[in-house]
N, C-alpha and C positions, 0 to 999 in steps of 0.2 A: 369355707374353702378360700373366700378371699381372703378370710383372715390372715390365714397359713401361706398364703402367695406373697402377702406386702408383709409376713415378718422374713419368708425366704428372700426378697427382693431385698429387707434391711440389712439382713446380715451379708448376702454378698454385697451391698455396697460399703459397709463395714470395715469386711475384710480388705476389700479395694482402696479403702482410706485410708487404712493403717499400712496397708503394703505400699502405699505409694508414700507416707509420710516416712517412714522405711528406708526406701531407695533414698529419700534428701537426706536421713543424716549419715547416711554413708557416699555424700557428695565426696570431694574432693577437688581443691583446685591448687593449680601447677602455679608455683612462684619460681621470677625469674632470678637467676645469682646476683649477690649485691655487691658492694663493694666494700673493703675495710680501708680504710686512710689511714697511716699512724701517724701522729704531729709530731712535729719538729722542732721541741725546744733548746732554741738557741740564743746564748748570750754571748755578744762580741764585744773584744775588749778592742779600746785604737787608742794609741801612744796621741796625747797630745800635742807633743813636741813632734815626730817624725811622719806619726799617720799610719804606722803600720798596725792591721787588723789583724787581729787573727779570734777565731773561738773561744772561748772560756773552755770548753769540754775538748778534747781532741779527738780524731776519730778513733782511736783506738780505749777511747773510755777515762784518758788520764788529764788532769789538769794542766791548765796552761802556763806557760810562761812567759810575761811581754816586758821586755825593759825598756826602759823610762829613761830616756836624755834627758841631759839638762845643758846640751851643748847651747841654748842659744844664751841662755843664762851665764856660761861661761864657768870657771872657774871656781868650788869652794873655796873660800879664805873665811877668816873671823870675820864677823863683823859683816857678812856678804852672804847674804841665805841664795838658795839657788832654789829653783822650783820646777816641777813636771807633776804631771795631771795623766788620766786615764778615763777615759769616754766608754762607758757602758750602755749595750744597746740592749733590748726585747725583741727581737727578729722575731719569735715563734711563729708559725703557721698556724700554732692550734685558734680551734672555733672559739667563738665568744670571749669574753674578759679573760685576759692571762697577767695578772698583777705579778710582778718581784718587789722583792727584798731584799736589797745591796747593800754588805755589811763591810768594815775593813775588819775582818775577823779577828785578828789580835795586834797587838803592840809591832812594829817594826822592830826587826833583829838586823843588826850589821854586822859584818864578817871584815876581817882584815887583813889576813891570812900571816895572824900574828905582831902587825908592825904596834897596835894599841893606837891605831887612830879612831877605831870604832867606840872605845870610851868616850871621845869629843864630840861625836854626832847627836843633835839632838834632831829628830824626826816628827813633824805635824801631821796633822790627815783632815780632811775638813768634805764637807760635800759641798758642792756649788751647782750653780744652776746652767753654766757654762765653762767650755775649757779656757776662755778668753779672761776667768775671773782666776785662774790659780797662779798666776805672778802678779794679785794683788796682796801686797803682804797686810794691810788692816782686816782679810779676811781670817788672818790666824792669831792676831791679836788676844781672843778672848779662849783658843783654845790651847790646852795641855797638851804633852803629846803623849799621854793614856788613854787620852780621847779616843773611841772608835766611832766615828760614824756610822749613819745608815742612809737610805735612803731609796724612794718607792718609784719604779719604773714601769709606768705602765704599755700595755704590748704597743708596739711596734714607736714606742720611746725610747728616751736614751737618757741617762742620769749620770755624773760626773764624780770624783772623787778627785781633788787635790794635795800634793804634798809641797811641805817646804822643809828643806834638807838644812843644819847650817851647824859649822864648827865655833865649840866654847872657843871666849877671848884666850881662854890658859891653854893654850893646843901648844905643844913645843913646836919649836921653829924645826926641831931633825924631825918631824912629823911631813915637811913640804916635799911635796911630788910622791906621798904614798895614796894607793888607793883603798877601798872599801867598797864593800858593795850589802847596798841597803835590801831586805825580801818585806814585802810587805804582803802578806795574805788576803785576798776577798773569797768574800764567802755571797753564795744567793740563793734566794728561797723563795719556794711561789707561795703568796698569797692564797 
């Protein structure tokens, strides 16, 4: 009879183990709402010569447009290159390392709206390490102007691109007081 008592006594404590191991895995506990952040990658371009910023992306999804003086330089003539630069920034917000890749995406195209002075232009591109280097003209010395640069911006730096603009000696003289206008394409990519 005792027997019969401690195997009654094991199996309800048994039962009482596994009902109770049971009730944990059908615990449950309450998590509170998290938040989502989405990052903000932004690259801004500033005119070297004037200072004016604006985004590379716009807000409506479309690429930017920033022209490039060369008022302080004054004047194309032969013989007399003019120069403007463009300051690229990494603003992003996002977390951790956000490397770029700042390219002058292809060859400059000039427009003239007809007159043939854009024959005469030849267009440099060069990267520098500052906007205060792009009216050193031994900076363009050793490049072509097929040349595309590149060059690595890491977050919350700024990386430069240089040009120097300037008319062939044989530019005719009925070529003086027309204008053109130079596009030069950048292109960026994240690392």
């Amino acid at each position: 009879m005792k027997a019969a008592g401690l195997m009654l006594v094991a199996v309800i404590l048994g039962l009482l183990a596994t009902q109770g191991s049971y009730a944990l895995w059908n615990t449950a506990a309450g998590a509170g709402m998290g938040t989502v952040t989405a990052a903000d990658f932004r690259v801004t371009l500033t005119s070297a010569t004037s200072g004016t910023v604006t985004d590379m992306t716009l807000p409506n999804g479309t690429s930017a447009s920033l022209s490039l003086s060369t008022t302080p330089a004054g004047t194309l003539v032969p013989g007399r290159p003019v120069y403007a630069g463009v300051q690229l920034g990494n603003v992003t917000n996002a977390g951790g390392d956000f490397v770029l890749r700042a390219a002058v995406a292809s060859s400059p195209t000039a427009t003239d709206g007809g007159s043939g002075l854009a024959g005469y232009l030849t267009v440099k591109s060069v990267a520098a390490a500052s906007v205060a280097q792009c009216s050193d003209s031994s900076l363009y010395t050793s490049v072509l102007p097929a040349d595309l640069p590149s060059t690595t911006i890491a977050k919350g730096a700024a990386g430069v691109f240089c040009f120097q603009a300037s008319l062939d000696a044989a530019t005719p003289a009925s070529l003086s007081g027309t204008t053109a206008g130079i596009s030069i394409p950048l292109s960026v990519t994240q690392l």
